[in-house]
C-alpha positions, 0 to 999 in steps of 0.5 A: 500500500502507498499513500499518495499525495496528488496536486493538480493545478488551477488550469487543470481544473478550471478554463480560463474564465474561471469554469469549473471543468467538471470533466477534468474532475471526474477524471481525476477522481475516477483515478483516485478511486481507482488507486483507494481500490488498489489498496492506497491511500491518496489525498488531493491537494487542489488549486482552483478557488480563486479562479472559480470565484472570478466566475461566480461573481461574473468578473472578467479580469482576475484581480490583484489586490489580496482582499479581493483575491481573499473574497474570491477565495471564499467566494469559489471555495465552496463551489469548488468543493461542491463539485469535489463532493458530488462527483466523489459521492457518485464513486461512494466515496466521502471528500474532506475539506481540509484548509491549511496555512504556513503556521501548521507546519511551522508550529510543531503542535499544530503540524501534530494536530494537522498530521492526526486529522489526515491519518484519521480522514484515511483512517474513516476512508475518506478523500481529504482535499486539500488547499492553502486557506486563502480566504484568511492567509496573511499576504507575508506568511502565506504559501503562495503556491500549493505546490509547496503546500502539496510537498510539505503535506506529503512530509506531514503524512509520511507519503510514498509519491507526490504527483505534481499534475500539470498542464505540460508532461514534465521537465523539457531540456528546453520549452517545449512551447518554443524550441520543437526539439526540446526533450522530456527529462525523465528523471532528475537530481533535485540538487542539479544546477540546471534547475535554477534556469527555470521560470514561472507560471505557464499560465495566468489562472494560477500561481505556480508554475514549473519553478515552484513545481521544482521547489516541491520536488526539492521538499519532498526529495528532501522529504524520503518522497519520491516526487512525479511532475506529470500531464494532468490530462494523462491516461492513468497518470496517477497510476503510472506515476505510483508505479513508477513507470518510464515515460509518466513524466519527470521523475525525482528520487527521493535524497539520500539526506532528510530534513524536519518540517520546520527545517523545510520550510526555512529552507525551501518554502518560506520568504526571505526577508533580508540577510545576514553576513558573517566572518569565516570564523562563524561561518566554520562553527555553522557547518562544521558544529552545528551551532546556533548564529551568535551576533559575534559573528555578524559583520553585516546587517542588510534588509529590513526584517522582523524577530521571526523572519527569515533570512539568508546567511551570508559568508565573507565570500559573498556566498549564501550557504544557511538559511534562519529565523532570526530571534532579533529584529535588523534594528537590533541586530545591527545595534550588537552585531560584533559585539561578545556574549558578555558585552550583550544588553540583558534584553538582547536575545544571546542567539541570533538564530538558533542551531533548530532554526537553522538550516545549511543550504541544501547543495 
């Protein structure tokens, strides 16, 4: 038995006005019932309200200012879900609604909590499905993307594949789009340097694309999931890609390191909000010891950021090698960057970020 974490796409789900493609969704459900009659477990992550709320409310330009988006979230949620349920019910199947933010994974009783509830779902043999809760998301602390959510809830529930459903059959030596000789790229390393050269989103109804899809490889990689980017409209995608079929799509193998919820999200899924530079001396203590970032070791504060945030560290060569939650604010930071433990105001936090909100780039 695998369990199964498949995310599709708003493009894959919706038309371009905002539609809901019902066809699309029976067709991903039938593959879903399918793998539950095979004896696995799959939870859906899915993409789409935003866009289904510009065509309830009769709008022919998706907005940009978050309220909105915020109110076309809730406005297409319900109606998303609502095609969800009947099409699962037409199987004899119950769908779970489960709505999740940045904080249930970054706290570590709500991750619990989170984990409990999605074990339990499969448990009662449900569907759980699976979205950022955008409707309430604060703009900074947001996924962005369910891609990532999708990666991150594949680590939350131990699953054995993510299957990133697209509207393009995978990774291409080049894009398909302009170059007719571009080739599928069937398998890859999630730590090769190539996949820095990839863009954004192919479409405008969603908020993802390739990149982001590349970053939940690297998360479930560094997850032990193996990780599939493969063509929604496929024939038995989900099926192949469990699997593990040639030719489903761009394959990536799970890492041979592992790194803790939290740790994922600082290094991989979290926004950057400044940096921090530090002599070599620090630097060595971080990757050689495994030590928390002391503000003796910081020779330069860059950016406007908050006790909470996360930043790049920075060694003396210019060149980002960590990643951290600050404990301290820039403001303050830059007031004792230098200065020894003993010399530190008695209000001052003694760690500038601490060694289990700290994470090396992963290379």
């Amino acid at each position: 038995m695998a369990t199964v974490v498949a995310k599709v796409g708003s493009s894959s789900v919706t038309s371009e006005l905002g539609v809901i493609d019902r066809v699309a969704i029976e067709a991903l459900c039938a593959e879903v019932v399918a793998l539950r009659a095979a004896g696995h477990r799959v939870l859906i992550v899915t993409s789409g309200a935003i866009s289904a709320g510009v065509f309830a409310l009769g709008l022919t330009v998706r907005p940009t200012d978050m309220p909105t988006l915020q109110a076309l979230s809730a406005a297409g949620q319900s109606r998303l879900m609502q095609a969800y349920n009947e099409v699962l019910d037409g199987h004899g199947v119950v769908g779970a609604q489960v709505l999740l933010v940045p904080h249930d994974f970054v706290n570590r009783r709500q991750y619990l909590h989170a984990r409990q509830t999605l074990l339990r779902l499969f448990e009662l043999g449900c569907v759980p499905i699976v979205n950022e809760n955008d409707a309430v998301a604060d703009d900074e602390i947001r996924f962005g993307d369910n891609d990532r959510i999708a990666a991150l809830v594949s680590h939350l529930i131990a699953a054995d594949v993510l299957v990133l459903l697209t509207d393009t059959s995978g990774l291409y030596t080049a894009d398909p789009r302009r170059d007719a000789s571009a080739e599928l790229v069937e398998e890859m390393r999630v730590d090769d340097p190539v996949l820095a050269q990839v863009g954004g989103s192919g479409s405008n109804r969603g908020s993802g694309g390739m990149a982001s899809k590349l970053d939940a490889a690297r998360i479930a990689s560094w997850s032990g999931v193996r990780a599939v980017i493969a063509r929604a409209s496929r024939p038995n995608v989900l099926a192949d890609a469990v699997a593990d079929r040639e030719g489903v799509g761009t394959t990536f193998r799970p890492h041979d390191r592992r790194l803790p919820a939290r740790k994922l999200w600082i290094a991989f899924a979290s926004g950057v909000a400044g940096s921090v530079v530090v002599d070599d001396g620090a630097r060595r203590a971080l990757v050689e010891r495994g030590t928390s970032l002391l503000p003796a070791g910081v020779t330069a504060v860059r950016g406007s950021f908050d006790d909470g945030d996360t930043v790049e560290v920075i060694g003396p060569d210019e060149v980002v090698f960590a990643r951290g939650m600050v404990a301290l604010s820039a403001a303050s930071l830059r007031g004792v960057a230098g200065k020894r433990t003993a010399d530190l105001p008695p209000d001052v936090p003694h760690e500038v970020v601490h060694r289990d909100d700290l994470v090396l780039v992963p290379r």
